[in-house]
PALUMVEX-788384 format. One record per residue (C-alpha): x, y, z; residue in one letter. Coordinates in steps of 0.1 Angstrom, whole numbers, plus 5000, padded with zeros to 4 digits. Layout:
REM PALUMVEX-788384
XYZa...
//
This chain:
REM PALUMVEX-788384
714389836230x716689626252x720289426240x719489086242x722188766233x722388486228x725188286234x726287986218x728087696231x729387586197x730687226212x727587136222x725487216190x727787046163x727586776189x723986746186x723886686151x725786326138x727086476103x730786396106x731786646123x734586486146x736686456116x736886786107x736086996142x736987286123x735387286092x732387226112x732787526136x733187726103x730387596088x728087686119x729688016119x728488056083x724887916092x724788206120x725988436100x723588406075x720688416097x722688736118x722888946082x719488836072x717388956106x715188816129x711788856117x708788806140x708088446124x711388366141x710888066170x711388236203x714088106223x712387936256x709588086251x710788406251x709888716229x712988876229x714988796198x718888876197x720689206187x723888986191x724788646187x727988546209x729888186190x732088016220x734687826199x737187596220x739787316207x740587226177x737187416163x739187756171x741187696138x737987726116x736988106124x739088376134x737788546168x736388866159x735789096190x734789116224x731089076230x728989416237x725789416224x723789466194x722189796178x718689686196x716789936163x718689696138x716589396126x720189196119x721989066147x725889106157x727988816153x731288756176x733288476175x735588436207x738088136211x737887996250x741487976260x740887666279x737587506288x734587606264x732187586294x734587886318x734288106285x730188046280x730088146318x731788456314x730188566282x726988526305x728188706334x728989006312x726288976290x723688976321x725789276338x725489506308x721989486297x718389446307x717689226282x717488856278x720688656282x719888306265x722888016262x722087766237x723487436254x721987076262x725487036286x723187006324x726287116344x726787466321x722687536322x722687486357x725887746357x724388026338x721187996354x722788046384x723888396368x720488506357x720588376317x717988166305x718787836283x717587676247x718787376233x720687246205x717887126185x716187416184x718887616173x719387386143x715887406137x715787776134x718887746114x717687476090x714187706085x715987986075x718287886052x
//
């Protein structure tokens, strides 16, 4: 079975959802990082929504943090797949040193060059899904990440 990521451009989904987040930009990047943790340690089952119609689910989930949001999770490691035999999914957490969008690029790049599996950036930001397109990864949007996340908790 082949790695497959997905990569998530953390910005962009606590964007998507009005709860009060730009008060607290790290409290809500940590409470994301708990939401994909959770589903990460749980699995993926095969009731799991695809991601752009894809079947592949993810043997690691990559968390872009950039700004202020950094404060709310430590980075945790450099992305580098999954165990693809493992139903749970690997979680990293890596700051952006500057612009989030640079780091979700580069997370694609690498992810794309390193396995044969799908590469999917979850992102509703036009300009970065016409960037990692451009590299061979595949896009889903915020909303459907939260309603994965909101399913399974």
């Amino acid at each position: 079975m082949d790695e497959r990521t997905w990569i998530v451009d953390a910005a962009n989904v606590i964007g998507a959802r009005p709860d009060g987040w730009w008060r607290d930009r790290a409290g809500a990047a940590l409470r994301l990082h708990e939401h994909l943790s959770a589903l990460c340690q749980t699995g993926f089952e095969a009731s799991t929504p695809r991601a752009a119609g894809r079947e592949d689910l993810p043997t690691e989930v990559v968390l872009v943090l950039e700004g202020a949001a950094r404060a709310g999770v430590a980075a945790s490691g450099r992305p580098g797949g999954g165990d693809p035999g493992n139903r749970a999914a690997r979680l990293v957490v890596v700051h952006a040193p500057g612009a989030g969008d640079d780091t979700v690029v580069e997370a694609a790049v690498e992810a794309v060059r390193r396995q044969r599996g799908a590469v999917v950036v979850i992102t509703a930001d036009r300009a970065l899904r016409g960037r990692v397109h451009a590299v061979g990864a595949t896009t889903a949007g915020p909303g459907w990440l939260w309603a994965l996340l909101d399913r399974t908790r």
